[in-house]
Structure formats: structure tokens, C-alpha cells
N, C-alpha and C positions, 0 to 999 in steps of 0.2 A: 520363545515367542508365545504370545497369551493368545488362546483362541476362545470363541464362544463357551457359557455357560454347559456342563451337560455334555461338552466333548473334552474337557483337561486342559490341562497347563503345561506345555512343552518347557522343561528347564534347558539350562546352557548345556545338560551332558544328555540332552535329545532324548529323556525318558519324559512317557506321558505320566503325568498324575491326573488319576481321575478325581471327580470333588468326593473328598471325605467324608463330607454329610447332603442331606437334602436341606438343609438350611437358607431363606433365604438372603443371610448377610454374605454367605460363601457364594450363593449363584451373583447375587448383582456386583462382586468385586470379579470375577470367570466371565462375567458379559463386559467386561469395560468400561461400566458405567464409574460416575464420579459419584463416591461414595460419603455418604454422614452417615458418625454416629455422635452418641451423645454419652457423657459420664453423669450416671445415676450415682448418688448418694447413698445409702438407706436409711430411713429415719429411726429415730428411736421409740421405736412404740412397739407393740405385740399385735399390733390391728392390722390385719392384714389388707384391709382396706386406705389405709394410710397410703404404703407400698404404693398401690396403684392409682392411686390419688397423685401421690408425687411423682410418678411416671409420668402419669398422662399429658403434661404439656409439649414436653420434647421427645415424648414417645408416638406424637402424632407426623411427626414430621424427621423421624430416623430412620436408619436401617436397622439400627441395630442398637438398644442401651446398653454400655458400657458398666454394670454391675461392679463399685468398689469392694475392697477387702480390708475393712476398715483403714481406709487413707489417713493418712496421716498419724498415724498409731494410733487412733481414738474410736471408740467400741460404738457400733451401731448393730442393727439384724445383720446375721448373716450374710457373705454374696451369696452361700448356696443358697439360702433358705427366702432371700428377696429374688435371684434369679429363677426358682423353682414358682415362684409365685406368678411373675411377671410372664415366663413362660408359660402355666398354666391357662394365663388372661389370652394370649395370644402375643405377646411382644417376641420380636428376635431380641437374643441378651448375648450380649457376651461376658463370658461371669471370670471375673479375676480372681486368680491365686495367689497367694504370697509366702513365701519362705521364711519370713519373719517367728510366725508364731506356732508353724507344726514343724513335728520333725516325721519324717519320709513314710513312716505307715500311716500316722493321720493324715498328711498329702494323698497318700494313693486312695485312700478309703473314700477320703472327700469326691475325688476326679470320679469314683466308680461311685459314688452314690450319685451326685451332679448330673451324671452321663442317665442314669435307670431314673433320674429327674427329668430327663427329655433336652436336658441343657448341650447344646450341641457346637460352641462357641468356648476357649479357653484361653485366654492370656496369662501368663505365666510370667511373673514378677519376681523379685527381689524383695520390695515392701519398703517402706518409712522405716527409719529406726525408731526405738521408743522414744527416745528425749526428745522427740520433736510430738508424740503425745500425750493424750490426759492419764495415761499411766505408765510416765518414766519411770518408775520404779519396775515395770516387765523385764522379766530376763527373755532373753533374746534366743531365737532357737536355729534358725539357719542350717539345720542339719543337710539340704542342699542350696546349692544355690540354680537362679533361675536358670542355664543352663541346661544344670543340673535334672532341673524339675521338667524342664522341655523334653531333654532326655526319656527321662520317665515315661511320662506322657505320650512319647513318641512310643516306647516299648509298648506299652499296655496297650497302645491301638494297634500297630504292626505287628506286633508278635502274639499279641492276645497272652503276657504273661505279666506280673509283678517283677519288682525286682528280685524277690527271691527264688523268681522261677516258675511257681507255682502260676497253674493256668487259668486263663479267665474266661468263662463260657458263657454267651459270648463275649467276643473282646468288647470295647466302646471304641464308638465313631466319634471326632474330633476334629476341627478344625484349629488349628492351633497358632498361638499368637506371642510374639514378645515384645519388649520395648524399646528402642531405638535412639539414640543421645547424640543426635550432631551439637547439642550445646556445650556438651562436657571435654572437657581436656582430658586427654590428648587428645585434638580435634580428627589429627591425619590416622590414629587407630580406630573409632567410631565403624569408619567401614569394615576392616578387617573383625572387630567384635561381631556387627551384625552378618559377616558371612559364618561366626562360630554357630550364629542363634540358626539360621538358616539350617545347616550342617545339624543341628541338634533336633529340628522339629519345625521351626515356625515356619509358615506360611502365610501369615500378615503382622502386621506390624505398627503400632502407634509410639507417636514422639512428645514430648513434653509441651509447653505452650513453645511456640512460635512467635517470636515478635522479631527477630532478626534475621530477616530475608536473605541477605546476602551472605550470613552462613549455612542457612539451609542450600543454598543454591552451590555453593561449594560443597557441602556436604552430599550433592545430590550426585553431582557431577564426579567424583570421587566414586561414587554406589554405581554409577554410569561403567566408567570407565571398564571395571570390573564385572557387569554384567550381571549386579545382583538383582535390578531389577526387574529381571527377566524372571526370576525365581521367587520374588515374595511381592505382596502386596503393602504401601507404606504409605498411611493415614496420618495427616500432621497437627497436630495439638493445635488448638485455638481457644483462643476466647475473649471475652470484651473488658477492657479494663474499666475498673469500679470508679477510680479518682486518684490522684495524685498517691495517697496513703498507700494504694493496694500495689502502685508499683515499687514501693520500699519492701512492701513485705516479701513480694516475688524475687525484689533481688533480695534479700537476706534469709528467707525462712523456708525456699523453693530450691530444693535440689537441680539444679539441670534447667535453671531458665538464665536466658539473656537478654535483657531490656535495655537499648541500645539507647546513647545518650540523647539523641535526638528525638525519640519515642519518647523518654522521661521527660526532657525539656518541653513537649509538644501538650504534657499532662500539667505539667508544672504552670506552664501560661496560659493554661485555657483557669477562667473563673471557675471558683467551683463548683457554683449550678448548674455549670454548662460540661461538668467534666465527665459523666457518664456517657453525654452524647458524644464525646470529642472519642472516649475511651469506645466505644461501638462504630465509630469512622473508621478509625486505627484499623480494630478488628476487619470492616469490611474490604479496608483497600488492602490487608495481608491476603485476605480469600482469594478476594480477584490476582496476586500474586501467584498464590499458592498454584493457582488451578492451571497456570499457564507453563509450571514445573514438567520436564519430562521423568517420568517414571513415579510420579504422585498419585496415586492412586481414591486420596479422598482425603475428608478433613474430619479430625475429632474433637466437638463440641465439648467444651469445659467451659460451663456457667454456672458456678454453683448461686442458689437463690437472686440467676438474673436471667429466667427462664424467657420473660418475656422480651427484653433485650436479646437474647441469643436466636430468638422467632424472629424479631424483626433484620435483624443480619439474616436469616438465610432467607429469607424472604428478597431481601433487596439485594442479593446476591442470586436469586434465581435459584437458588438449593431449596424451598421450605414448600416444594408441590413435587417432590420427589418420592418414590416409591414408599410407604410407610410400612414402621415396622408394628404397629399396631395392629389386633383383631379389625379395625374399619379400613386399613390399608389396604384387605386382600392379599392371597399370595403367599 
């Protein structure tokens, strides 16, 4: 049972956990509130001014930016190195990991430089494979898997140790996070995985795009049954479709999403000048969907360069005057 901010999280086996950091992405999801965050990009430049350039629009109206680790196997700045920045500015970040391209001492090194960054936010991934980026030819390192790395993660903050034992003085404080696939088959194991992520570490949780409500809702009720949601937090991927195009390429080139034929037909017969708007309708009536979910905890903003679309959804969804995670937001 979830209680106020500042007093913990009672799990199903009636231990308190108190908040792992003083962060405020970790208090506004411990207070109840319905949560946004947003996925940052990083661009490709050495300006660090860019970085915060390209925050500022959905960093005025988040809780928290979601910090890539080059998505999609395609090289941009750092998430440390864009998280450490944004951080600096004042943003809450949550800065993604991936398994893809370290193998387990560069992982650990990362998390402990990240953390002595002030970065207090971790989502812990698996990663794109390469052939789906601009350098298929990468070898693949996978030396853990997310998991895996949760694992870690969890060690290094509870135990104040490394994997190989040796001690960390002090430990790092973490809030910690994995990914959640009620789109993917096996639909009816989805739960069962995210009770392993649980068991390994996370404490919240984001999902891929959303456009299929009535599997999320089975999906949920499944996570119900079980009592998971008593024990983590689970933010649901969103975002505005572009135009008929963009939802071919989601269902072909998008791991883990499902765009249900009546959502495709609904893109298909709208004109095409009219299809960004129809594609931002979609997105809002999932919202208002979304939020009526029990055990939903918030929603994760994916609009990549339709910054100003993704403002006008949370605005007209009543999300986009909610606590900010910006230096002018306070707090």
C-alpha cells in the first residue's frame, strides 16, 4: 500500500522502503500524484548549450526528462554526459543505461561516475540492436543483461559493493527503473518478467508506445491480480502519431509496439494535412484512457521533433501545468 512522499512505500511483504534519493521524480511518484515524463534525445553537437536548448521545451512541463542511451543504435552525446548537464541546469533526468555497448566494469564505472554527477534517476535497458543503427557493423557486447544490470545496480547501492566485492565509499543512492512490454509475446509472461525486474531492483517502470488500450488494460489487470502494483511504479509510453507513414514504420522498425487496425485505418482516412491533427486526437483520447487505469502511475512523453504537439496534448489533457521539472519549476 503507497503512502505519502517522505514516509515509504509498504510492498505486498509489509516491509517499508524509504525514498532512495531526495529527487523530485522519486517524491511526486511516493505522493500519488499522476506523473509525466518526457524522452530527451541528445543532439549531436559538443555545445553544451544545444543540450539545454533542446530540453527546454518539454522540460518546462515534466517531471522528469528521460535521458536516451543512443536509441536506436545511433551515436549522439552521452546520456551521462547530457544527463550531467541537464542536471547541472536544474532538470530532474532520468539517465538510461544500456547493455548493448559496455561490458560490466564500464557499466559499473558509468553508474558510479553518473551517481558523483548528482544524477539520481536510472533506467536500466537492454538497448536497440545495431542493425536497426547507423553503425550495424558494431559488435555487440551484452555482457549483462538488463536484469542483470538491475542486479548490479541494486548491489552497489544496498551493499555499497561492486561485483567483485570490493567496497564503495560511499555507496550511491538510486532510484531505479526498468522497462515493461505488455506489447510483446508472450503476452500472459509480460507479468511474471516484470515481477523478475521488481525482485532485481526496479522500483518504476516505463512501457513502449501505447496505442492498444485494451492490451494495456489486460496487461494491467494481470499486474493487478498479482499485486505488482503495489510494489513499483508503471508510466505508459505515448505519443502523437506523425501521419499515415509513421505508423508503418512503428509497426515494422519498433520493437514492442502495437497499432491496432482501427488506429491505422483512422490515419489512413484522415487527408493528409489533416493527419498530424487526427495523429495528436488519437494520442489525447489514449491519455484520458490511460489515466482512468488502476495501478498506472503516469505517462511517458515520446515526441521526438513534435515538441510542440506533445505541449498541446498535455495541455488539453490538463497534464501541461504540472509540477515542472525545470530550474523555473521549483522544488
Amino acid at each position: 500500500m503507497r503512502s505519502c512522499a517522505g514516509q515509504g512505500i509498504r510492498t505486498s511483504e509489509s516491509a517499508v522502503i524509504e525514498p532512495r534519493t531526495d529527487g523530485r521524480f522519486e517524491a511526486r511518484l511516493r505522493s500519488g500524484a499522476f506523473v509525466v515524463t518526457a524522452e530527451f534525445s541528445p543532439p549531436d553537437s559538443t555545445d553544451p548549450q544545444d543540450v539545454l536548448r533542446a530540453a527546454s521545451r518539454l522540460g518546462e512541463v515534466a517531471d522528469a526528462l528521460n535521458v536516451t542511451d543512443a536509441s536506436g543504435a545511433n551515436c549522439h552525446i552521452s546520456s551521462v554526459a547530457a544527463s550531467a548537464i541537464l542536471t547541472r541546469a536544474g532538470y530532474e533526468v532520468i539517465h538510461q543505461v544500456t547493455c548493448r555497448d559496455r561490458n560490466r566494469i564500464a557499466l559499473q564505472a558509468d553508474l558510479l561516475g553518473a551517481n558523483a554527477l548528482g544524477i539520481k534517476n536510472i533506467l536500466c535497458l537492454t538497448g536497440d540492436d545495431v542493425t536497426v543503427g547507423d553503425h550495424p557493423q558494431s559488435k555487440r557486447v551484452f555482457d549483462l543483461d538488463s536484469i542483470q544490470l538491475l542486479q548490479t545496480a541494486r548491489r552497489m547501492r544496498d551493499e555499497g559493493v561492486f561485483l567483485s566485492g570490493r567496497r564503495i565509499s560511499p555507496p550511491p543512492r538510486w532510484f531505479l527503473g526498468g522497462a515493461d512490454h505488455p506489447f510483446v509475446e508472450p503476452f500472459d509472461y509480460r507479468p511474471q518478467r516484470l515481477a523478475k525486474k521488481i525482485l532485481a531492483g526496479a522500483e518504476f517502470f516505463q512501457t513502449q508506445y501505447c496505442f492498444d488500450v485494451a492490451r494495456l488494460k489486460d496487461h494491467m489487470q494481470k499486474v493487478r491480480d498479482l499485486g505488482l502494483h503495489e510494489r513499483c511504479f508503471i508510466l505508459v509510453g505515448l505519443g502523437p502519431l506523425r501521419s499515415e507513414r509513421s505508423v508503418t514504420f512503428l509497426q515494422t522498425r519498433v520493437p514492442g509496439v502495437i497499432v491496432p487496425q482501427a488506429v491505422a485505418e483512422r490515419m489512413r482516412k484522415t487527408p493528409a494535412a489533416r493527419q498530424r491533427e487526427e495523429g495528436k486526437r488519437i494520442c489525447i483520447e489514449i491519455v484520458q484512457q490511460v489515466r482512468e487505469i488502476e495501478g498506472i502511475s503516469g505517462i511517458h512523453m515520446m515526441a521526438y521533433q513534435q515538441e510542440d504537439t506533445a505541449l498541446e496534448i498535455l495541455e488539453e489533457t490538463g497534464l501541461g501545468k504540472i509540477r515542472r521539472s525545470s530550474p523555473s519549476g521549483g522544488g
